[in-house]
C-alpha positions in Angstrom: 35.3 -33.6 -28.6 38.6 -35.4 -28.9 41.2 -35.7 -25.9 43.1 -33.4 -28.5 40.8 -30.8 -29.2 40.6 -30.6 -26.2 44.3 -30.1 -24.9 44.5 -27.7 -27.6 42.2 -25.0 -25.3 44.3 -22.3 -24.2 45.1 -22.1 -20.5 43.5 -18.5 -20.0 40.1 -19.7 -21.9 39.9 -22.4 -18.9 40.4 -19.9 -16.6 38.2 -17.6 -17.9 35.5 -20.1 -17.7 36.7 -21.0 -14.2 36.2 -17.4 -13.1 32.9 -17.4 -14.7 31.3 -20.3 -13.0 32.8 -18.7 -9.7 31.0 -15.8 -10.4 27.7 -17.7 -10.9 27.7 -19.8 -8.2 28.5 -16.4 -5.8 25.6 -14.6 -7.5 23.5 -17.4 -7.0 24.3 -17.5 -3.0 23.7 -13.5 -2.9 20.4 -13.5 -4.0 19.6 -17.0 -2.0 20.7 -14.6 0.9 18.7 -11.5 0.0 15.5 -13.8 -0.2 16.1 -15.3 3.5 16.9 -11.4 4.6 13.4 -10.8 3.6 14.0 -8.7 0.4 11.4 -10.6 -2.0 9.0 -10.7 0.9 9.8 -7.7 3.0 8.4 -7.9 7.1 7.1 -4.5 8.6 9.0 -3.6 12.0 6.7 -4.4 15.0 3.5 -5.5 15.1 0.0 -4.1 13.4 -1.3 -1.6 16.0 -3.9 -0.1 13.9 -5.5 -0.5 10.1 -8.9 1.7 9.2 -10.2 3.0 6.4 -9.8 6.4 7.3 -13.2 7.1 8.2 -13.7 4.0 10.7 -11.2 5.3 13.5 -12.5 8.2 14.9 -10.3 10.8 16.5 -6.8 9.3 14.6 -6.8 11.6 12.1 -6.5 15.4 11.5 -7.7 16.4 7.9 -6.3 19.3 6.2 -7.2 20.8 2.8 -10.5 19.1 0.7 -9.8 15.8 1.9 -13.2 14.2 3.2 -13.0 10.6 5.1 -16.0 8.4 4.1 -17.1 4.7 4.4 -14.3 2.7 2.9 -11.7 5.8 2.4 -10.1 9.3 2.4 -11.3 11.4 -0.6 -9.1 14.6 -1.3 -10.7 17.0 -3.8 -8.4 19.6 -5.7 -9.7 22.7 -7.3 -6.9 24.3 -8.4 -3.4 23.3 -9.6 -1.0 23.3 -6.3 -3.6 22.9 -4.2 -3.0 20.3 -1.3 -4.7 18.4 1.1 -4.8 14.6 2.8 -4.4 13.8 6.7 -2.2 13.0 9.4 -2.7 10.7 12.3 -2.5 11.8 15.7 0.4 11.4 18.0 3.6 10.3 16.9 4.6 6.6 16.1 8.3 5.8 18.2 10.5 4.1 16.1 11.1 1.5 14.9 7.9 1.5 12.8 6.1 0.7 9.5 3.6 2.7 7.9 2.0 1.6 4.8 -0.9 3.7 3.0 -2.6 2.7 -0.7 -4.2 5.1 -3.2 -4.9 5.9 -6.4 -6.2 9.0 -8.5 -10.0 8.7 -9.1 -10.6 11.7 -11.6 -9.3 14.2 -13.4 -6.6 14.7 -15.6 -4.0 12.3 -15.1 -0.7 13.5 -13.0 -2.0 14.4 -9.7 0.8 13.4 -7.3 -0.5 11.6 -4.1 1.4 9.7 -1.5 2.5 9.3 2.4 4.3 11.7 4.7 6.5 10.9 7.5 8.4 12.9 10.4 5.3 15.5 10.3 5.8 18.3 12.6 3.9 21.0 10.7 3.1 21.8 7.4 6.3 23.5 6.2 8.3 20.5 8.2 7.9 17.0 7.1 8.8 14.6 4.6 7.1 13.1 2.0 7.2 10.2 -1.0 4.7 11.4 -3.9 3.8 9.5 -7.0 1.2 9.7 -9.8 -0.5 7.5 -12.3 1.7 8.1 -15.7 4.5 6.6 -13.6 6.9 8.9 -11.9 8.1 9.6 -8.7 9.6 11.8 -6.2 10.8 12.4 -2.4 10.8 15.5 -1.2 10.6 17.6 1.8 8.0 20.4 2.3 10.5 23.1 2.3 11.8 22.1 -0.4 14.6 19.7 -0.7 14.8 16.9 -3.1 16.0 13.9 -2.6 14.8 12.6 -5.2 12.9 14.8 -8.2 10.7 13.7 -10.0 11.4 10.7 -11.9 10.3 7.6 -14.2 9.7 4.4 -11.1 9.2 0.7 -13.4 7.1 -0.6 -10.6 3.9 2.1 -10.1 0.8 0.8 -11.2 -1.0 3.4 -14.0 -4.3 4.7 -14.6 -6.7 3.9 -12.0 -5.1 1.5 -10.4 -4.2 1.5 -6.5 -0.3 2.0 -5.4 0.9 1.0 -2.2 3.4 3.4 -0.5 5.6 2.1 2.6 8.2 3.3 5.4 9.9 1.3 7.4 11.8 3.3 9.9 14.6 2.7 12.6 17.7 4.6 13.8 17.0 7.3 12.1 16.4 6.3 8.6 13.7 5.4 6.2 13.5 2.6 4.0 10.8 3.7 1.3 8.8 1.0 -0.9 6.5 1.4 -3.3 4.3 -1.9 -4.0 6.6 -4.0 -1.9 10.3 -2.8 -4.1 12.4 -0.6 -2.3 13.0 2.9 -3.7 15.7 4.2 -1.3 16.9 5.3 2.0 16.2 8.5 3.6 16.8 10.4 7.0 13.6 10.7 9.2 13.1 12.9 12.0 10.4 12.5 14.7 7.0 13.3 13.7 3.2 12.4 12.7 2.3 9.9 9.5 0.1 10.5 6.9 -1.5 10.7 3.8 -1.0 13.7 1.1 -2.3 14.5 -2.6 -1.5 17.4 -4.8 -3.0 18.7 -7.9 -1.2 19.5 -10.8 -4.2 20.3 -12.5 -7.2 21.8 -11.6 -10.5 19.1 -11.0 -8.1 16.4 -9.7 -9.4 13.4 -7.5 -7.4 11.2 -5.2 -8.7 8.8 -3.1 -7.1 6.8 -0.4 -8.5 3.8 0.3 -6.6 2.5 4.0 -3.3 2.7 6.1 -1.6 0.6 8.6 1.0 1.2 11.3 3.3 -1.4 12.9 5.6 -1.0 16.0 
């Protein structure tokens, strides 16, 4: 390009490109930032205290509904559409804490919702992230609230496959990440962990293969 051409550029298309490089060079630094702040590799709170398998920690957890721990998981059986069931660990975690849980749906027709609950006092008062293999999800509270219905998620894994389903609490709040991406922020009372499946069909089969809790 010619020194004339090149005067003849307006004045507001140099500063247009001006502002755009700006703008790419700031974007640039944010997501540097978010990377050192841990976002692409997200750190529980605390320490591991405990991983099993369900079945190898005797004592830790309180089943309700048809869920049966065996070697090498939690199975939850479900007989009827609405039907519940999964497991709570005893004793309540203090926060700030991490709890991480994976499952997947073993049989049935697809759509069974599975997932983790979180400031579990009974079951009418806790709260509760729930998924299912055709890719939606939703955050709800036993009694009812939604804070988020049920809804399309990009990052759960379908069919069989396993999801992972975390909460990383302190002052008060939630953090909720499914495979590693954060979902959103909710408020969390005191209360139990856990794991929890419910059918939306009858002959549904999820299965729960570990959890984790950091403090």
């Amino acid at each position: 390009m010619s020194n004339e051409s090149i005067a003849d550029v307006p004045e507001w298309l140099w500063r247009t490109a001006r502002r755009g490089f700006v703008a790419v060079v700031l974007a640039i630094a944010a997501v540097t930032l978010a990377v050192a702040l841990g976002v692409a590799d997200p750190k529980p709170h605390g320490t591991l205290q405990w991983e099993d398998h369900f079945a190898d920690a005797v004592g830790r957890w309180q089943t309700f509904g048809s869920a049966t721990p065996a070697p090498g998981g939690l199975t939850v059986s479900l007989g009827q559409t609405g039907e519940a069931g999964g497991a709570v660990a005893q004793g309540d975690p203090v926060a700030p804490f991490t709890f991480e849980a994976a499952g997947f749906q073993s049989a049935g027709a697809a759509g069974a919702a599975y997932g983790i609950v979180f400031g579990y006092r009974s079951a009418t008062d806790y709260s509760a992230v729930l998924l299912n293999n055709n890719g939606y999800v939703e955050v709800v509270t036993a009694g009812g609230k939604e804070w988020m219905p049920f809804q399309q998620w990009p990052n759960i894994l379908l069919g069989a496959e396993a999801n992972r389903l975390r909460v990383d609490v302190a002052g008060g709040v939630g953090l909720i990440r499914i495979n590693d991406e954060v979902l959103m922020r909710v408020p969390v009372g005191e209360g139990a962990v856990g794991v929890l499946a419910r059918a939306t069909a009858p002959g549904q089969v999820v299965r729960f293969g570990w959890a984790k809790l950091w403090r």
